[in-house]
C-alpha positions in Angstrom: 179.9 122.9 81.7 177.6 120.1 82.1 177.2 118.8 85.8 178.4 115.1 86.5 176.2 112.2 88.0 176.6 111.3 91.6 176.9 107.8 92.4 175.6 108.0 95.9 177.2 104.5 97.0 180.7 105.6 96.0 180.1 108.6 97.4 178.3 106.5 100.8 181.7 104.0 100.5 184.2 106.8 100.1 182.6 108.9 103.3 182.6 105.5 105.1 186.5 105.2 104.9 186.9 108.7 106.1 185.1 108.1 109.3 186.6 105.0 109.5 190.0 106.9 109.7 189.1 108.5 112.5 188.9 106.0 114.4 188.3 105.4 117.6 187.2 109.0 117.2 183.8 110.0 115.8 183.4 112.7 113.2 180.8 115.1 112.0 178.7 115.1 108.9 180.0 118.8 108.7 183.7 117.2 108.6 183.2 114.5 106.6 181.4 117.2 103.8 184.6 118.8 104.1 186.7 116.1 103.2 184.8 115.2 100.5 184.6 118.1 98.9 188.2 119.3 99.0 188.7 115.6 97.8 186.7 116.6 94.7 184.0 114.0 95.7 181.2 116.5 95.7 180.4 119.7 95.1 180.1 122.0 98.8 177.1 123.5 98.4 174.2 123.5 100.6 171.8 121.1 98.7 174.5 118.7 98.5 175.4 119.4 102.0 171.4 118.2 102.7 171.5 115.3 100.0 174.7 113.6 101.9 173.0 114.3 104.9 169.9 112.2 104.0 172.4 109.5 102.1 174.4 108.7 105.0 171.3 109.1 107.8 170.0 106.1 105.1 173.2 104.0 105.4 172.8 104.3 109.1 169.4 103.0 109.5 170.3 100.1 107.2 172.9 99.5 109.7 175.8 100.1 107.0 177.5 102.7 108.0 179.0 104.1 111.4 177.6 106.9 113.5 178.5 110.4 113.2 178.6 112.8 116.7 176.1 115.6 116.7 177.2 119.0 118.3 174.4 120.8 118.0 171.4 118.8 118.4 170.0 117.6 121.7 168.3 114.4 122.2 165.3 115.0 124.7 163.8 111.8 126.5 160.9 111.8 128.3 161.1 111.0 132.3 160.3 107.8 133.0 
């Protein structure tokens, strides 16, 4: 079975109207990977998991797409 092509901006625009659902609540990258994959969008596997990751952390800094909560991370700032 030969794999398909992602096309990362459908994939980016799709995921976008997920979290825009949502709203006003935020959402996880871990959810919206879920949705997409039981939506057929992508496949759930790890590296894809990681690719989407770096995709939509892109579409963020280009100021294109909405933040996503973290859970597990914490932010650390220095004292000032």
């Amino acid at each position: 079975m030969a794999r398909e092509r992602i096309h990362w901006p459908l994939v980016v625009e799709r995921a976008r109207e997920i979290v825009d659902g949502y709203a006003p609540l935020k959402v996880t990258l871990r959810q919206v990977m879920y949705r997409l994959a039981a939506e057929g969008v992508l496949p759930h596997t790890p590296p894809m998991y990681r690719r989407l990751s770096a995709q939509l952390a892109q579409a963020r800094r280009e100021g294109c797409f909405p933040d996503l909560i973290d859970t597990v991370r914490e932010v650390h700032v220095p004292p000032t």
